[in-house]
N, C-alpha and C positions, 0 to 999 in steps of 0.2 A: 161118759160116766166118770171116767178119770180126771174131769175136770173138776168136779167136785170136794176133789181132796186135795186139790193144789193152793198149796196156800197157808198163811197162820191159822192157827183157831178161830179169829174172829172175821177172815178172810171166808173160810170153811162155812160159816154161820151164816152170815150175809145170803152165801149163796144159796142156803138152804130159806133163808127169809123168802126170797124173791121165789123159789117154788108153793113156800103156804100163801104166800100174796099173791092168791089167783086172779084181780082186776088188775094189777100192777097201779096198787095208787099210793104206795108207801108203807100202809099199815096193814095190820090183820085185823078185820075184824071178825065178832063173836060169830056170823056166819060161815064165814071162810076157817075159824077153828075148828067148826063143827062139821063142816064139808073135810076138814083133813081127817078129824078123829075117827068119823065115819067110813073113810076110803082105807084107813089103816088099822081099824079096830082088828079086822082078821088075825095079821099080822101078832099086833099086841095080845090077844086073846090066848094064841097058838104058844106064846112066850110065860104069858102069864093067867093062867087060866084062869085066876082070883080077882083077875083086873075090875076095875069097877066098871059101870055101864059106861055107855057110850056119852051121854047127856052128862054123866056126873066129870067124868075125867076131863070135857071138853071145857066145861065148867071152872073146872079146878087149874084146868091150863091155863085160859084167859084168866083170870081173877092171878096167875102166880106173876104170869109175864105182863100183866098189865097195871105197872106200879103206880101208876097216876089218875090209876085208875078215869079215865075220859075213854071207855067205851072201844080203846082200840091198840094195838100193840104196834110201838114204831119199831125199826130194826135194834136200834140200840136196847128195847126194852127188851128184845127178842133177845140180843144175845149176853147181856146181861146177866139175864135167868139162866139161861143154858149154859153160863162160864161158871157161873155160882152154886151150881150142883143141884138148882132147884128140883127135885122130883121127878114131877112130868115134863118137865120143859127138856131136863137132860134126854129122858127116856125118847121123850119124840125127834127129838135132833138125831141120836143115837141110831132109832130104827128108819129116817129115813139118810144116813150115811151108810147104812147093812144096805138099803136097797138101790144107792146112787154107786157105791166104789165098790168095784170088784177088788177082791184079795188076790196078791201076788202070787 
């Protein structure tokens, strides 16, 4: 777990790409957004009870981090978003760094 937080920011990111990049083929696509939103809605929901659905936020994720919009998020698009304070893209880096590194 501690390996997770070793590193730059964009060091940090990467690594968190390669766990929502469940085939490991580079990208994310719009399934594998909706397999993360889904496996971590709880989480979000328990944080923010006003969250929006599951379908919409997963939506909303893909469409921020995917500026080229071609159907699929590469890493840099990934971390891009999430240096940039995008939204959701912050928010889901966020909660899966709470659930990768333990606090000292």
């Amino acid at each position: 777990f501690h390996i997770m937080s070793d590193g730059t920011p964009e060091e940090v990111l990467e690594k968190i790409f390669r766990v929502f990049d469940v085939n490991s083929d580079g990208t994310i696509n719009k399934k594998e957004m909706q397999r993360l939103i889904k496996d971590m809605y709880g989480l979000i929901k328990a944080d923010d009870p006003e969250a929006e659905s599951k379908d919409l936020m997963a939506k909303s994720a893909f469409a921020e981090m995917d500026k080229d919009a071609d159907g699929k998020i590469t890493c840099s698009e990934f971390t891009t978003a999430c240096l940039s304070q995008e939204k959701i893209s912050k928010m889901l880096a966020l909660k899966v760094i709470d659930i990768f590194v333990e606090e000292d």
